[in-house]
Backbone bond lengths (Angstrom), bond angles and torsions (degrees), N, CA, C in turn:
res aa  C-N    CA-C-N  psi(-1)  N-CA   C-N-CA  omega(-1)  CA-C   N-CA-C  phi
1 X - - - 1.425 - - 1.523 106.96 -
2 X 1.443 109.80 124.65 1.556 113.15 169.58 1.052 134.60 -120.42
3 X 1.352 169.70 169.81 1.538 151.64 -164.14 2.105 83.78 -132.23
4 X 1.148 70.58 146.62 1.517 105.20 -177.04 1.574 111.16 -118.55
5 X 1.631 119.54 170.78 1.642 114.36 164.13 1.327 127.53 -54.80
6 X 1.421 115.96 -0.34 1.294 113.19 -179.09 1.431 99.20 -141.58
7 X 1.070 150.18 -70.39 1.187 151.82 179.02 1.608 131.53 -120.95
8 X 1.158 111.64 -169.73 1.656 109.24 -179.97 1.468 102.68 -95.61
9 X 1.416 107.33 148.25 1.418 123.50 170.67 1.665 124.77 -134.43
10 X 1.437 95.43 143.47 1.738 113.29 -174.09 1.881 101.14 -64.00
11 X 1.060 135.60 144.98 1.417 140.70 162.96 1.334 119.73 -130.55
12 X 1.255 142.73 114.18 1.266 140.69 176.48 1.356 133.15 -85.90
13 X 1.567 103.17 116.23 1.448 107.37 -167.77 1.582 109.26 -112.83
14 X 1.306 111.67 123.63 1.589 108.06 177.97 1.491 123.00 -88.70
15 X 1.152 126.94 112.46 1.429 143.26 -147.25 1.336 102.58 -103.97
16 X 1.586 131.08 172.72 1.091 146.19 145.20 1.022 99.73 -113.26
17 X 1.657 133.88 125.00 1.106 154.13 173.94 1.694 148.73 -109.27
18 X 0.940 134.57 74.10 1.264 117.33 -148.47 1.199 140.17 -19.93
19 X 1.430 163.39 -175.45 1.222 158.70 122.37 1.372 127.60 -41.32
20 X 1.243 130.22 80.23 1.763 111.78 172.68 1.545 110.30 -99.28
21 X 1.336 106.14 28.72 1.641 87.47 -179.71 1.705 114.15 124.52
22 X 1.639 112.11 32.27 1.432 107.81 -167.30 1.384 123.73 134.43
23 X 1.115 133.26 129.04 1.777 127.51 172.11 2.172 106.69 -35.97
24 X 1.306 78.27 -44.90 1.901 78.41 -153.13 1.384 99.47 -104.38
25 X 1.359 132.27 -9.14 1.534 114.84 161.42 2.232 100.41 -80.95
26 X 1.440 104.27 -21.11 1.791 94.06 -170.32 1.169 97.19 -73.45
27 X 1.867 118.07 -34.90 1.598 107.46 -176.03 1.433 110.16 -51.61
28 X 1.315 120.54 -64.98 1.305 147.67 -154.45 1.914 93.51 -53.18
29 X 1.454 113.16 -61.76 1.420 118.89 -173.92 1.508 109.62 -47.83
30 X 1.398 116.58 -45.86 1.579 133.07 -174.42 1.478 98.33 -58.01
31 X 1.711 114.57 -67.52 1.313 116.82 172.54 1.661 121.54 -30.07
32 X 1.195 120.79 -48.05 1.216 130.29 175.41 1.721 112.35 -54.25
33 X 1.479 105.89 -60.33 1.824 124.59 -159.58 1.373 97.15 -99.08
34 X 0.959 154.51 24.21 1.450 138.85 -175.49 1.557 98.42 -141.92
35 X 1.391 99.04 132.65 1.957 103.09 160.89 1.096 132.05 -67.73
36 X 1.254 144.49 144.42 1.348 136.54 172.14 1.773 111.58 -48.90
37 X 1.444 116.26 128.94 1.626 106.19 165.66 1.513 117.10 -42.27
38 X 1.535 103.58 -61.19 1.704 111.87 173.00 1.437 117.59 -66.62
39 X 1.783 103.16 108.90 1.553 116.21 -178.30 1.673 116.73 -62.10
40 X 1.151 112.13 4.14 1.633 112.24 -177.50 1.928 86.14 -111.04
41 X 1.153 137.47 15.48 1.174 120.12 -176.67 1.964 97.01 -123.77
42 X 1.572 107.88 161.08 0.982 87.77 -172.32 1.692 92.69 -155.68
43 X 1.747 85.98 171.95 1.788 88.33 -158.22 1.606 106.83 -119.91
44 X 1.208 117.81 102.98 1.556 114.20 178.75 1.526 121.48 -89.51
45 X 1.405 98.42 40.28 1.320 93.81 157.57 1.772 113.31 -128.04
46 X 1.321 102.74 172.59 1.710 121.52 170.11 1.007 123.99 -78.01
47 X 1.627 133.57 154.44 1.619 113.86 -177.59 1.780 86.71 -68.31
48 X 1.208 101.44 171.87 1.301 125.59 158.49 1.455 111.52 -114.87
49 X 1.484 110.85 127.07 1.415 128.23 178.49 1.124 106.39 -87.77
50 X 1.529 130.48 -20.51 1.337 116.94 158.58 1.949 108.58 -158.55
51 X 1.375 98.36 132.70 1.652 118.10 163.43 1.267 100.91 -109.92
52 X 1.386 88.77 146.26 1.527 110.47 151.80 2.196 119.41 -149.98
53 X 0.862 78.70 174.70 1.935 90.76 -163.95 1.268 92.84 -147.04
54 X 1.791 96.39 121.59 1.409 136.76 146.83 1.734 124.06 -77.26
55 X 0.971 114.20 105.98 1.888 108.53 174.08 1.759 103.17 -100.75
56 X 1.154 110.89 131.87 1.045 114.08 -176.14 1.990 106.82 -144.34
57 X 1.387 135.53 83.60 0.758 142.53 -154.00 1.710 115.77 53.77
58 X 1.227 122.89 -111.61 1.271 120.67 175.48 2.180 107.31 -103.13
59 X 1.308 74.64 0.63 2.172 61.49 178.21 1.991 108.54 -112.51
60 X 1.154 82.42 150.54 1.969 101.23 -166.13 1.483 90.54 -105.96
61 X 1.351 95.45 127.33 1.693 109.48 160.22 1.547 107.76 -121.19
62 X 1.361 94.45 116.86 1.846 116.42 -171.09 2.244 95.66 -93.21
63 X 1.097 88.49 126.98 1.745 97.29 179.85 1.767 102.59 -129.62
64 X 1.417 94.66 113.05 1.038 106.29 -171.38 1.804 131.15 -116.47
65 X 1.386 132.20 106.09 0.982 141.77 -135.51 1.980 91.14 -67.47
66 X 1.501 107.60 154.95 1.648 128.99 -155.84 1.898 91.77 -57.64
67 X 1.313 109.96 -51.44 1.447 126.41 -174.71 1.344 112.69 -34.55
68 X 1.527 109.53 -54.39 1.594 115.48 170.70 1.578 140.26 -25.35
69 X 1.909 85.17 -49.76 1.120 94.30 172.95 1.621 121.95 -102.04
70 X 1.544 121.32 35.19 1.047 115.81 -164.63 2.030 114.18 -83.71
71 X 1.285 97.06 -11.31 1.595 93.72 -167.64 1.609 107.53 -61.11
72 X 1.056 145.40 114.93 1.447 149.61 -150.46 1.864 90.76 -116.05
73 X 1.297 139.59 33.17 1.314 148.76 145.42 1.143 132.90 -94.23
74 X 1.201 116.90 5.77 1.307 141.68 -171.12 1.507 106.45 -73.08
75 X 1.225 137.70 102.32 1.525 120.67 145.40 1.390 124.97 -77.46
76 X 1.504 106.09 -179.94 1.798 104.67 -166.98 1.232 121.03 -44.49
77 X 2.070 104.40 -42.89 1.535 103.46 -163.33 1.102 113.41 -95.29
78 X 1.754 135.45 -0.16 1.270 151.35 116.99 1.405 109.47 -13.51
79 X 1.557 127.55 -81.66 1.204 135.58 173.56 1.263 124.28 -61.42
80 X 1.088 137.69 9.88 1.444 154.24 177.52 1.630 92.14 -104.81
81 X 1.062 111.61 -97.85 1.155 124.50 179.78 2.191 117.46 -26.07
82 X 1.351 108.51 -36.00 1.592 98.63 160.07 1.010 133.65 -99.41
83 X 1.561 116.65 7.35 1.189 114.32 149.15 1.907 121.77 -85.12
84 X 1.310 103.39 -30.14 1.521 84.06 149.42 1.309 142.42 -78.52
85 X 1.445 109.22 0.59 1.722 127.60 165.26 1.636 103.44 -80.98
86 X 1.157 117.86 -6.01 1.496 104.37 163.27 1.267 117.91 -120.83
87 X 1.342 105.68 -20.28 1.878 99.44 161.63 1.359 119.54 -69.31
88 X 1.225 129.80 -13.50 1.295 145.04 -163.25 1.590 89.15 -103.14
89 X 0.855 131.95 -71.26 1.684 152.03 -170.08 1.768 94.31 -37.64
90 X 1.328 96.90 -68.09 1.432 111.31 -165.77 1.561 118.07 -74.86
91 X 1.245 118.73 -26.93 2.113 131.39 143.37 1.674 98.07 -23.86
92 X 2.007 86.62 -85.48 1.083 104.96 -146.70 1.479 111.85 -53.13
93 X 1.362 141.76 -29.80 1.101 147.29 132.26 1.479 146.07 -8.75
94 X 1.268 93.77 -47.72 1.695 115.12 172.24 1.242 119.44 -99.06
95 X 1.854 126.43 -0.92 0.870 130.73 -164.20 1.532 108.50 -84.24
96 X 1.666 134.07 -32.19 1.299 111.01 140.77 1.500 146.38 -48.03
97 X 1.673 104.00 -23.19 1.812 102.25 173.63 1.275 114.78 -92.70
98 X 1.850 117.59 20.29 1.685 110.22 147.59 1.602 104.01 99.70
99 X 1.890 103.13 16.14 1.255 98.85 169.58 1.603 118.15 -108.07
């Protein structure tokens, strides 16, 4: 995520990520614990000590441990914006297992 002259923006970085348990809970965990490569981009979230992922036909339920959300600097369009960094995160992820 980067801020621009007018607002904040999503950027996509393709990672190698460890395994915790799945394409879209490792994305999602990485998303959480890892810095952006690009030092002008930045990550408002917490590690998460624990994800997990529900598949249930084609819809994903992302469960995300309290820690995650602990950064309390967050304004609205901050918080807008990472929750579409994890709906996006967590898609793009599952989009080889046919969701």
């Amino acid at each position: 995520m980067g801020e621009t002259a007018r607002s904040l923006r999503l950027y996509r970085e393709f990672r190698t990520v460890p395994d915790v348990g799945g394409r879209v809970a490792s994305a999602v965990a990485a998303m959480t614990r890892m810095s952006p490569l690009d030092p002008d981009y930045v990550n408002p979230w917490r590690p998460a000590s624990r994800v997990s992922v529900r598949q249930s036909g084609s819809a994903l339920t992302v469960d995300l441990s309290a820690d995650a959300l602990a950064n309390r600097q967050v304004g609205s369009e901050l918080a807008g914006r990472a929750v579409q960094q994890l709906v996006y995160t967590a898609t793009a992820a599952a989009v080889p297992a046919q969701i």
